[in-house]
C-alpha positions as CSV (number, residue, x, y, z in Angstrom):
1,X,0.0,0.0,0.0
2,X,2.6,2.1,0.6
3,X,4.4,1.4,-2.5
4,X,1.5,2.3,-5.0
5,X,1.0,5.9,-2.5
6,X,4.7,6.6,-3.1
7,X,4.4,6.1,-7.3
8,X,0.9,7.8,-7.0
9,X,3.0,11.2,-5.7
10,X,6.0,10.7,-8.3
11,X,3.8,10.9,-11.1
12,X,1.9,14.3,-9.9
13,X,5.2,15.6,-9.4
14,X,6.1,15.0,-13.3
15,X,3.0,16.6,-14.2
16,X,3.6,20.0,-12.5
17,X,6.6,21.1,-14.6
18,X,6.3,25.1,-14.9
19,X,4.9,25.9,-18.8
20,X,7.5,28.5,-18.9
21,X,10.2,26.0,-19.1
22,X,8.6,24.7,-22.6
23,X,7.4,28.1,-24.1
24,X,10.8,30.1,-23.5
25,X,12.9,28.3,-26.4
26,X,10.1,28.1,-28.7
27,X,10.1,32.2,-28.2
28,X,13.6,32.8,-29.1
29,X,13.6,30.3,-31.6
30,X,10.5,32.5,-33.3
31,X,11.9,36.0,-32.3
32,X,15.2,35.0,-34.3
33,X,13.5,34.1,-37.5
34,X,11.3,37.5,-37.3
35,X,14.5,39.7,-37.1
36,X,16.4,38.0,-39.5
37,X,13.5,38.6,-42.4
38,X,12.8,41.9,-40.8
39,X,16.7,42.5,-42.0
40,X,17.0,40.9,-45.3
41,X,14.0,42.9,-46.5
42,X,15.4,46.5,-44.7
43,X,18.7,45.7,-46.2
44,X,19.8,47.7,-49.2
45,X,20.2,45.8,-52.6
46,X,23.4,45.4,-54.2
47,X,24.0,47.8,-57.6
48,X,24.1,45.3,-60.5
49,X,27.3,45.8,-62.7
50,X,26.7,45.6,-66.4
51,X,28.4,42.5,-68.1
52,X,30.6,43.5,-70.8
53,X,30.5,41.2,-74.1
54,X,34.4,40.0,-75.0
55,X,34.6,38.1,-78.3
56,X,37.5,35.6,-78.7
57,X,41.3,37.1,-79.3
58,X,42.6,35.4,-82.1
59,X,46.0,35.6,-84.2
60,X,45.8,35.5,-87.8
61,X,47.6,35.7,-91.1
62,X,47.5,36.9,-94.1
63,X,46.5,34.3,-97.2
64,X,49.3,34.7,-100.0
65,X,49.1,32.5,-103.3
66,X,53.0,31.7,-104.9
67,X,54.9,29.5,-106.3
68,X,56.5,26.3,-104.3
69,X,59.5,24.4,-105.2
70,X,58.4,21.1,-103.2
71,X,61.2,19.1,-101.1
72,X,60.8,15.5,-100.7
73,X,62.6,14.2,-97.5
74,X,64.0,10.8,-97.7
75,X,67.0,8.4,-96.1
76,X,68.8,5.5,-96.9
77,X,72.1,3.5,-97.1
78,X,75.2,4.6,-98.4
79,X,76.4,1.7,-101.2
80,X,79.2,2.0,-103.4
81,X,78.6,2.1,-107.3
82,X,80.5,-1.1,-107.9
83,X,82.0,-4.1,-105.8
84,X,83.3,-6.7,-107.2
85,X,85.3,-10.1,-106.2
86,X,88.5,-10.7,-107.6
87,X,88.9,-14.5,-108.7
88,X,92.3,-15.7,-109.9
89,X,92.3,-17.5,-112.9
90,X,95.6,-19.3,-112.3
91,X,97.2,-21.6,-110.1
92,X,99.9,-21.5,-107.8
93,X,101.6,-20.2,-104.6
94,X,101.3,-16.7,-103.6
95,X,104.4,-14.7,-103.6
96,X,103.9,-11.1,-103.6
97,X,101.5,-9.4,-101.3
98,X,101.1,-5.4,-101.7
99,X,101.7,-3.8,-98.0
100,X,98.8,-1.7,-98.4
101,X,97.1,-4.8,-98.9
102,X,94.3,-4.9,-95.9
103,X,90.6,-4.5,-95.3
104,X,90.4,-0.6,-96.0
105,X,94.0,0.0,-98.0
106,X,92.8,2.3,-100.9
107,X,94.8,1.1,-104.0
108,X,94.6,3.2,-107.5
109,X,93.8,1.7,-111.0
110,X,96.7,-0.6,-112.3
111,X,98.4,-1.2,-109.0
112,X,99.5,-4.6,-108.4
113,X,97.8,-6.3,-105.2
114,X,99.4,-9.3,-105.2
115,X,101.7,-12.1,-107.3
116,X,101.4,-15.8,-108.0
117,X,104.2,-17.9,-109.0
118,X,104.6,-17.9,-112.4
119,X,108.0,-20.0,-113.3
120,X,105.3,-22.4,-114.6
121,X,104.2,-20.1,-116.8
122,X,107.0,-18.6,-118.0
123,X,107.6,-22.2,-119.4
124,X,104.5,-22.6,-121.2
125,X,105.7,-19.2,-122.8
126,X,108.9,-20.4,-123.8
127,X,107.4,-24.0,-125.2
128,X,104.9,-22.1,-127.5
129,X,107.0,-20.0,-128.5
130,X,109.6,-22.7,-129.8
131,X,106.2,-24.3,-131.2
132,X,105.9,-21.4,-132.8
133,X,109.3,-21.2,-134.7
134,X,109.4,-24.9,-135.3
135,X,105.9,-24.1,-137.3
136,X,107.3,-21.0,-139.3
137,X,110.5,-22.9,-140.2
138,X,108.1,-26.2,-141.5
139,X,105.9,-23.7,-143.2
140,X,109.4,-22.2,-145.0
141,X,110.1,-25.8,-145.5
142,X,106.5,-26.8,-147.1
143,X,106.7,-23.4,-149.4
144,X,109.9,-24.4,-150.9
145,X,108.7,-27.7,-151.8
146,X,105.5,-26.3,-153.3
147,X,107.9,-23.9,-155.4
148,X,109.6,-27.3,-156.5
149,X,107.0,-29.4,-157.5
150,X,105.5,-26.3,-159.6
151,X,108.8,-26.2,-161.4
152,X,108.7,-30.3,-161.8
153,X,105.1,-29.9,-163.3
154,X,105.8,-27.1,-165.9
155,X,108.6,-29.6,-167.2
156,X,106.2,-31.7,-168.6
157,X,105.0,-28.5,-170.6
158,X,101.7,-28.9,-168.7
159,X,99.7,-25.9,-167.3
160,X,99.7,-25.7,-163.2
161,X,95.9,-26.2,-163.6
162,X,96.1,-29.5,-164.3
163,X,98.2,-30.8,-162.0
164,X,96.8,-32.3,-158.9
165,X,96.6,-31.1,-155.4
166,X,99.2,-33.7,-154.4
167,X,101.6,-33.4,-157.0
168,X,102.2,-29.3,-155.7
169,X,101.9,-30.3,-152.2
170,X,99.2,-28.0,-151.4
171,X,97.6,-29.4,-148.6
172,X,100.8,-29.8,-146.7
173,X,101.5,-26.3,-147.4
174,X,97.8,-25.5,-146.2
175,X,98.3,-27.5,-143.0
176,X,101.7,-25.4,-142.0
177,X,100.1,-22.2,-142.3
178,X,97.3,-23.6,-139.9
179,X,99.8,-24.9,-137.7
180,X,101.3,-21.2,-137.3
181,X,97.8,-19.9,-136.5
182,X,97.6,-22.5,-133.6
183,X,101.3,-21.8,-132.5
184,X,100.4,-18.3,-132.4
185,X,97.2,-19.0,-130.2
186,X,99.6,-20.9,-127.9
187,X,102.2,-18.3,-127.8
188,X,99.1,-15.5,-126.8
189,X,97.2,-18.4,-124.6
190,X,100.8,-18.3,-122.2
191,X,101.5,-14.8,-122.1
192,X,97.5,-14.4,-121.1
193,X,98.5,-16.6,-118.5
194,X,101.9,-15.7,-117.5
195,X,100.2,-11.9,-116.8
196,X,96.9,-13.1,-114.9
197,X,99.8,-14.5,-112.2
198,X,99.7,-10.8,-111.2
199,X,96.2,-9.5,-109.6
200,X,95.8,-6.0,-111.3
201,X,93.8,-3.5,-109.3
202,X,90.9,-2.8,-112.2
203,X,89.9,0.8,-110.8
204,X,90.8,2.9,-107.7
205,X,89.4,1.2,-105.4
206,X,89.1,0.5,-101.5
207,X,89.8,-3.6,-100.1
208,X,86.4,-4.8,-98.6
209,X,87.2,-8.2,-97.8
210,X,90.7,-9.8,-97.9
211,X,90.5,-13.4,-98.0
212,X,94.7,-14.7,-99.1
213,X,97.7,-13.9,-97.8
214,X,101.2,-14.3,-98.7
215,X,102.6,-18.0,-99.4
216,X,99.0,-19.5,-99.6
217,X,98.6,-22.0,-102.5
218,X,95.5,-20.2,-104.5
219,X,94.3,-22.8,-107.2
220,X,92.1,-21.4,-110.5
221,X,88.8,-19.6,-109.5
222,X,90.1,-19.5,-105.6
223,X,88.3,-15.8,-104.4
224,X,91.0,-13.6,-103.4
225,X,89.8,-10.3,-102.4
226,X,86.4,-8.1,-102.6
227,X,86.9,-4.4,-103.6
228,X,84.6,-1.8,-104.1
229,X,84.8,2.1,-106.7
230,X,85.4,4.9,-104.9
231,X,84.7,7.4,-108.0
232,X,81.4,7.7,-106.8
233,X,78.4,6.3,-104.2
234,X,74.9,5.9,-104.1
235,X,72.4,6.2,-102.0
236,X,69.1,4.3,-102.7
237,X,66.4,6.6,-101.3
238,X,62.6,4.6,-100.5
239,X,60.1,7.4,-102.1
240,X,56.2,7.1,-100.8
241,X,53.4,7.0,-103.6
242,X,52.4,10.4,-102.5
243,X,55.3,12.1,-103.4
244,X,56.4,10.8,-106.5
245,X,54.1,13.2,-108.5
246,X,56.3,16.3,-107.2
247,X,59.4,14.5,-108.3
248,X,60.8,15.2,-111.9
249,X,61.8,11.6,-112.8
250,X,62.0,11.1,-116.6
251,X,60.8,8.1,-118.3
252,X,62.1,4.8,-117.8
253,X,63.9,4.9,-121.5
254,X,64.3,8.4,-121.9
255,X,67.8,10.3,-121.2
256,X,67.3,12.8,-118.5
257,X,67.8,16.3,-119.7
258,X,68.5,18.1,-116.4
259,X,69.4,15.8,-112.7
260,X,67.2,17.0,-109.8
261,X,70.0,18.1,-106.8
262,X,70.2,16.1,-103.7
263,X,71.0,17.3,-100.2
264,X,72.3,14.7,-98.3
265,X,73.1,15.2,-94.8
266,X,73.8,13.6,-91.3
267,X,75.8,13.8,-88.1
268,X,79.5,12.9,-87.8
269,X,81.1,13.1,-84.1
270,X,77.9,15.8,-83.1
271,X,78.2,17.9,-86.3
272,X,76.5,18.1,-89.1
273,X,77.7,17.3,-92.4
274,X,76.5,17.9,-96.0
275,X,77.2,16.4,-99.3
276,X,75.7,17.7,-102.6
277,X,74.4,15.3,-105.4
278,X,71.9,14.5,-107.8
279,X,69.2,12.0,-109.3
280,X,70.7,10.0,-112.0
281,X,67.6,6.9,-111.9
282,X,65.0,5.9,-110.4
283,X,64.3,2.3,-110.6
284,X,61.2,1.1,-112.4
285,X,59.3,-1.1,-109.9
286,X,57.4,-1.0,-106.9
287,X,58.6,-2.2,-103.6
288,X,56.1,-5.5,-103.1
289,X,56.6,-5.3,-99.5
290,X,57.3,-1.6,-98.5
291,X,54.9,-0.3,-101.5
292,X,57.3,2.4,-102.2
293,X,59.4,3.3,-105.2
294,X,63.3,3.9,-105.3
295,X,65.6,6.4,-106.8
296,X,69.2,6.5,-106.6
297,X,71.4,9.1,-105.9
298,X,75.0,10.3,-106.9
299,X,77.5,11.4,-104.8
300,X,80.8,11.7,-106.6
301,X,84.2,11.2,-104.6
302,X,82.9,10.0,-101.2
303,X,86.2,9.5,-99.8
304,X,88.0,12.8,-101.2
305,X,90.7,11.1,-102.5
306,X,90.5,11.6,-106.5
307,X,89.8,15.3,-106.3
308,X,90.8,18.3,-104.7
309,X,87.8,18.9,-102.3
310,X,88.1,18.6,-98.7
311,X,84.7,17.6,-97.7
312,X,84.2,15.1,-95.0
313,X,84.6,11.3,-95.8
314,X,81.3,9.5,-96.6
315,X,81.8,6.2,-95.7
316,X,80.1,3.1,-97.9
317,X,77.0,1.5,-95.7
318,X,76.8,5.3,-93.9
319,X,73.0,6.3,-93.0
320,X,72.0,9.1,-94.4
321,X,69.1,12.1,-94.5
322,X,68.3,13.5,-97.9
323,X,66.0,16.3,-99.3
324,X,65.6,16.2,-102.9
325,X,64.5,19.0,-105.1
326,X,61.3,17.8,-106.6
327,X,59.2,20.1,-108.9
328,X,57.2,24.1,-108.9
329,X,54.2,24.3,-108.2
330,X,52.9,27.4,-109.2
331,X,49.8,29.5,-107.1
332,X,49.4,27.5,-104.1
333,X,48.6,28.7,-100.8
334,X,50.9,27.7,-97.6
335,X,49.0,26.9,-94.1
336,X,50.9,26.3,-91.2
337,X,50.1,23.3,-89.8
338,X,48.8,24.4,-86.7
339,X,46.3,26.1,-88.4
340,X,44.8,23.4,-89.6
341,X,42.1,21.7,-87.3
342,X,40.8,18.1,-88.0
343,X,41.6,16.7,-91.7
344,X,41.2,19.4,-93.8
345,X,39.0,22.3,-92.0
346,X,40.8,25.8,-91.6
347,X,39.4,29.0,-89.7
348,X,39.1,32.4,-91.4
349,X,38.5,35.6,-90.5
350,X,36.5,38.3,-92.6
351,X,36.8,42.3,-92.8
352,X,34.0,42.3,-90.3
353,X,36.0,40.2,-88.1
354,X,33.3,37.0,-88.5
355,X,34.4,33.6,-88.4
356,X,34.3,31.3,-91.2
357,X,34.8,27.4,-91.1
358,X,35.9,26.2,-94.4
359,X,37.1,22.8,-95.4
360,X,39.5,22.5,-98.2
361,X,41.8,20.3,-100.5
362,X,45.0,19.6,-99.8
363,X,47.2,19.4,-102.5
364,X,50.2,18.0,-100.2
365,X,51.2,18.1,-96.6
366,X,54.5,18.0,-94.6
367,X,55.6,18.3,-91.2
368,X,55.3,22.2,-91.2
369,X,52.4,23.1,-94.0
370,X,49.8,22.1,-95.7
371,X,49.5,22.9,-99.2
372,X,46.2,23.7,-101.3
373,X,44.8,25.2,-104.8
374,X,41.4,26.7,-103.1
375,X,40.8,30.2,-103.3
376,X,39.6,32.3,-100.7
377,X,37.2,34.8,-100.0
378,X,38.5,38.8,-100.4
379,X,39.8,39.9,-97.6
380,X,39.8,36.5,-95.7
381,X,42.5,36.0,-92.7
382,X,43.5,32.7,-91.7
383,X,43.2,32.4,-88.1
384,X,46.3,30.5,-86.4
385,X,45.0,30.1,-82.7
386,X,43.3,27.3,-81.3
387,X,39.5,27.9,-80.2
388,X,38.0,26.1,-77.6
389,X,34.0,25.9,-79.5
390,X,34.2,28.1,-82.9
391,X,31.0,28.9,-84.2
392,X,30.2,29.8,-87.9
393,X,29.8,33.8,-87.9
394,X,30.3,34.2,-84.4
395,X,32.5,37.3,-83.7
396,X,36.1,37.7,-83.4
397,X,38.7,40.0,-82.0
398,X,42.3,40.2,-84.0
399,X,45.1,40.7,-81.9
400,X,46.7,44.0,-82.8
401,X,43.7,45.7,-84.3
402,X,41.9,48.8,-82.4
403,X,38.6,47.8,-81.1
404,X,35.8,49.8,-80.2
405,X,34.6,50.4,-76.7
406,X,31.8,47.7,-75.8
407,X,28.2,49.4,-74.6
408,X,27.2,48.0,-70.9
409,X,24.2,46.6,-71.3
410,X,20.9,47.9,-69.1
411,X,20.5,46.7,-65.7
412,X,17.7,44.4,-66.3
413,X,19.5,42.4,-69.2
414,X,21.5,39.1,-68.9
415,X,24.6,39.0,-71.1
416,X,26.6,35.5,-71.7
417,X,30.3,36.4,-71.5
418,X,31.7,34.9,-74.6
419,X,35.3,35.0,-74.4
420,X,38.3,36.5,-72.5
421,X,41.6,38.3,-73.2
422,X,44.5,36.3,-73.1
């Protein structure tokens, strides 16, 4: 009983909380919210500040039609004009060997590389020789007995056209005149022989491969060295289907009247050297693989050795940058690169400083231009700075020009800012 009594006076307890308590936030809360619209709408408005209307700054250029000499850029290998691989056409030991007689020795036309033993030789010369005189002294021998019997004949008082073959020796006579002729072709067959025991040098020439020494038994068709011209080198230049239109390469059979000039270049030891030379050919196929065609150029004395010029050495197998001269084109205009945005769309500018998108034809293209035929509007620009979103006709501002002071705009109007200076 007690228990329930004490709960009973608890709970009145809880009910007699002062109203104050719960109304007092509530009031602050509400006199807050009063003051603070009470505020705003007292508060004076901020003065709106016109928005000024900036059109795009752009760079541009002027659009000038002339004539282009084109320059087709190519590389390639350094080869020599001709190489070839001595074979000795003897046999015997080797034994003479020309000091300068190594990979790289440069040897002139008619030098003597190297010798073979040629006491054999020298004996075949001497034994058809003596064929030689033992045939000229029977065919003395043959002649004086065809005199003989033609003096025996006419004793008879017979004419020499009746008497037979035989009876004036004629054959015999006939067959010692032949044996001279094949004496002779002896005698020439051993001195050809006799002189191939000494390797003649057959142009000036630099040693490729060396492949006998001194004292080495050679035997007939053993190789003995590999040489290569030095009177000039070519370089075999890989030339892309696009570019052999601008190149003035004359017919496969015809003579070429005037050589296009070559500049090859590349770096020796950090620097940069040049050689000048020209187009002689161009060879008349199609790379199966590559697709491309090849034309060769000329560069004479590589090595500076048969001339008095002083330019650099050009070594054979040497890689090499070239720019050949191809032909004029006449009243073309020249875009810079950078102007040109996409595949073949270019920005222009008119007097009225509007923008026009135009797409054109390009003729040819390199690293730095572009190269096209189209004509242009009058007074057309072309505009060389990147835009972010052109629009056609959408106004423009050219660097360097005097503009006109923009109008503010009224208070009530919204203006889009369409660009900023840079």
């Amino acid at each position: 009983m007690m228990n329930s009594a004490l709960e009973n006076n608890h709970k009145k307890n809880q009910r007699m909380i002062p109203l104050r308590f719960v109304l007092a936030p509530i009031a602050i809360i509400l006199v807050a919210v009063i003051g603070l619209i009470i505020f705003t709408v007292l508060s004076p408005k901020p003065a709106k500040k016109p928005v000024i209307i900036k059109a795009p700054l752009v760079e541009v250029k002027n659009i000038a039609r002339q004539d282009v000499g084109f320059v087709i850029a190519s590389q390639g290998s350094v080869l020599p004009s001709t190489q070839t691989q001595l074979i000795s056409e003897v046999s015997g030991q080797i034994t003479f060997v020309n000091e300068k007689f190594n990979i790289g020795g440069f040897f002139t036309q008619g030098e003597v590389l190297l010798s073979i033993d040629d006491i054999n030789y020298q004996v075949a010369l001497l034994q058809a020789q003596s064929q030689l005189d033992a045939a000229k002294a029977l065919l003395i021998e043959e002649q004086a007995k065809k005199d003989q019997a033609e003096e025996q004949w006419l004793l008879t008082k017979r004419a020499l056209s009746e008497a037979p073959v035989l009876a004036l020796r004629l054959p015999q006579l006939q067959k010692a005149k032949a044996d001279i002729k094949a004496a002779k072709a002896n005698v020439i067959s051993a001195e050809v022989k006799l002189a191939r025991t000494k390797i003649i040098i057959p142009y000036d020439a630099i040693v490729k491969e060396k492949q006998v020494d001194i004292g080495q038994y050679v035997s007939m068709g053993s190789a003995l060295t590999t040489i290569f011209a030095v009177d000039y080198a070519e370089v075999r230049l890989p030339i892309k289907p696009r570019d052999v239109g601008f190149l003035n390469l004359p017919k496969i059979n015809a003579k070429q009247s005037s050589r296009s000039t070559v500049d090859i270049y590349t770096k020796v030891n950090g620097t940069e050297h040049r050689w000048a030379s020209n187009l002689t050919r161009y060879e008349g196929e199609v790379d199966s693989r590559s697709r491309v065609h090849y034309v060769i150029a000329q560069i004479d004395d590589p090595y500076s050795v048969l001339s008095s010029s002083k330019h650099q050495e050009l070594r054979i197998g040497s890689f090499v940058n070239a720019n050949i001269a191809g032909k004029e084109v006449k009243d073309i205009v020249t875009i810079p690169r950078d102007a040109l945005h996409g595949a073949n769309r270019i920005y222009l500018v008119d007097e009225d400083n509007k923008l026009h998108i135009q797409e054109i034809n390009i003729l040819r293209n390199d690293a730095t231009y572009v190269y096209s035929h189209d004509s242009f509007g009058a007074g057309f620009r072309l505009v060389t700075t990147q835009m972010q979103a052109p629009v056609e006709g959408m106004a423009l501002r050219v660097l360097g020009e005097l503009k006109d002071t923009p109008k503010a705009p009224s208070e009530d109007s919204v203006t889009k800012v369409e660009g900023d200076d840079e």
